[in-house]
VOGU-3710 file (C-alpha; in Angstrom, 3 decimals, decimal comma):
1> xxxxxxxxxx> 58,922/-1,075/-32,924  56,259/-0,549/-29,771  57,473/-4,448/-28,947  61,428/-3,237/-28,375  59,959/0,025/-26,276  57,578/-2,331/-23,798  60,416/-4,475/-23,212  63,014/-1,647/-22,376  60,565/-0,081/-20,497  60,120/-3,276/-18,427
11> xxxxxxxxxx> 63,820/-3,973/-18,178  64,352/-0,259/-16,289  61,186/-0,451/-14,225  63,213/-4,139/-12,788  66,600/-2,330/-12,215  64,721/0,546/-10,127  62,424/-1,564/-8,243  64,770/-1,725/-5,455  65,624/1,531/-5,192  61,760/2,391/-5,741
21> xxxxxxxxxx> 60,313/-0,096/-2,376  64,107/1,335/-0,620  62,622/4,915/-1,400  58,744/4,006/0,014  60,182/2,224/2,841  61,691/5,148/3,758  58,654/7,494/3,734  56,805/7,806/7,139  53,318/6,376/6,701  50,880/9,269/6,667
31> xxxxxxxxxx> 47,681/9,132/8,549  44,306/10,375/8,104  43,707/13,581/9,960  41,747/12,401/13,424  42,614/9,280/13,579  45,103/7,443/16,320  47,684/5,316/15,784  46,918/1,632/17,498  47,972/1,514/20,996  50,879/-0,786/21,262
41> xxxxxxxxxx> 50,732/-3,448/24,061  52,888/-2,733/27,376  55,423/-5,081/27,632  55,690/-6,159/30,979  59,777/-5,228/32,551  61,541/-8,627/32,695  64,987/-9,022/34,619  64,611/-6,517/36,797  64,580/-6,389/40,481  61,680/-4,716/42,309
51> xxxxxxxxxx> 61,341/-4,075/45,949  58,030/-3,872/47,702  57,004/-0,387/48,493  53,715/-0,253/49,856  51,500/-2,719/50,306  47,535/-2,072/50,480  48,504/0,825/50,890  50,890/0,805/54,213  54,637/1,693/53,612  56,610/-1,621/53,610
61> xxxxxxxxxx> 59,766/-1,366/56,027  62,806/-3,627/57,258  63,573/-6,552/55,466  61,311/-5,725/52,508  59,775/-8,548/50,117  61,206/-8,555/46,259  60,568/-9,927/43,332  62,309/-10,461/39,882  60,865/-11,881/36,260  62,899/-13,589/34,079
71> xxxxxxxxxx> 61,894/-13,979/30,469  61,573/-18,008/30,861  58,287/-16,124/33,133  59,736/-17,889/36,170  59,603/-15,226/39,052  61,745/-15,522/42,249  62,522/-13,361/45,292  62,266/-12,698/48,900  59,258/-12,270/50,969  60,411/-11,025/54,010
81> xxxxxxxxxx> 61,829/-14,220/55,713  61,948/-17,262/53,124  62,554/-17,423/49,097  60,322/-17,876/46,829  59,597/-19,277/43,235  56,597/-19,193/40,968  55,675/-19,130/37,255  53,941/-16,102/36,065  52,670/-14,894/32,861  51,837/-11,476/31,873
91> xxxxxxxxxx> 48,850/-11,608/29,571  47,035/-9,500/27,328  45,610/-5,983/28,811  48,478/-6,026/31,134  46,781/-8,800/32,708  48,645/-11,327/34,979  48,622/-14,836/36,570  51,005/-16,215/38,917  51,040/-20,293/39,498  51,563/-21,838/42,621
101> xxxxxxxxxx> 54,142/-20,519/44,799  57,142/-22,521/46,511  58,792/-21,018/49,420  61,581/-22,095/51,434  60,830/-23,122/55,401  62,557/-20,934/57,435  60,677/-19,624/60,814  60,763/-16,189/61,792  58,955/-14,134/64,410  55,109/-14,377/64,064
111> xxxxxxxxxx> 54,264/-10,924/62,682  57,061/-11,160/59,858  55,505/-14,402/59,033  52,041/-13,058/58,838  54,036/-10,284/56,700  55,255/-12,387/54,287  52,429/-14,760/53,653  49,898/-11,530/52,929  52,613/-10,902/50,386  52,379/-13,905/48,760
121> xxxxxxxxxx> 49,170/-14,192/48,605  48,758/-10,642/47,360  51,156/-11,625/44,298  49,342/-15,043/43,898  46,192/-13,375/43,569  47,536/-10,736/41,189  45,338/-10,144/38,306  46,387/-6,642/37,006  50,109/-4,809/36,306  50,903/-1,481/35,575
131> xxxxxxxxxx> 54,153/0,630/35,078  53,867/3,914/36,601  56,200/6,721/36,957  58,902/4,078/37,212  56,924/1,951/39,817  55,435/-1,624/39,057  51,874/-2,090/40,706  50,185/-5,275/40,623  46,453/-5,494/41,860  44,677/-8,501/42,971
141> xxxxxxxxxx> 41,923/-9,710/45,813  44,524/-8,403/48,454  44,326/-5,079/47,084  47,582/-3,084/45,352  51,344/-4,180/46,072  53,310/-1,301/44,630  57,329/-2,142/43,753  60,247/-0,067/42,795  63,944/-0,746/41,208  66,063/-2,121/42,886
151> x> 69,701/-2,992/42,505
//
């Protein structure tokens, strides 16, 4: 008799264990009072185009430099006369590293030169990214190089 009841009672307990784990699955998980959820890691904003804004701290005008990231981390614009290309990798504690940079050889006027190579020097030195009231801001040794969207 209790061998029948054990094995019906095992039989229903498999036919509403889906709908029991459906039913948890659903619940929110409930935290001790006090205690913080774990900070999820920033994920750094891939195809997008940025345009230089300021950099260390003076307000970036005329042909301004730009960047994009593509999720392959291979990161390409314009720095103020030539193209450019470089590998970068955002790291861990919105960290980031940019490889050697290529640029194309075009000549321009000696102070958009100088322009353009403090620029990529200030993104090869990056170390640092942050997203900011819809701004991208890297930091490095050449101090802050703050971007916006752009289309």
């Amino acid at each position: 008799m209790v061998r029948p009841f054990i094995v019906a009672c095992f039989a229903l307990l498999v036919t509403m264990q889906p709908m029991l784990a459906q039913t948890v699955a659903e619940q929110p998980a409930k935290k001790a009072p006090g205690i913080l959820a774990p900070m999820q890691p920033k994920q750094f904003p891939v195809n997008v185009n940025w345009k230089v804004v300021t950099m260390g701290g003076k307000a970036a005008s005329g042909d301004v430099p730009t960047m994009q990231l593509d999720k392959q981390f291979r990161m390409r614009g314009f720095g103020g006369c030539n193209t450019y290309s470089a590998t970068a990798y955002p790291m861990a504690r919105q960290g980031f590293a940019v490889g050697p940079v290529a640029v194309t050889r075009k000549a321009c006027d000696k102070a958009l030169m100088e322009r353009e190579k403090n620029f990529l020097l200030g993104i090869r030195t990056s170390a640092q990214w942050e997203e900011k009231d819809g701004f991208l801001i890297l930091r490095g040794q050449m101090g802050e190089i703050k971007f916006q969207r752009a289309l």
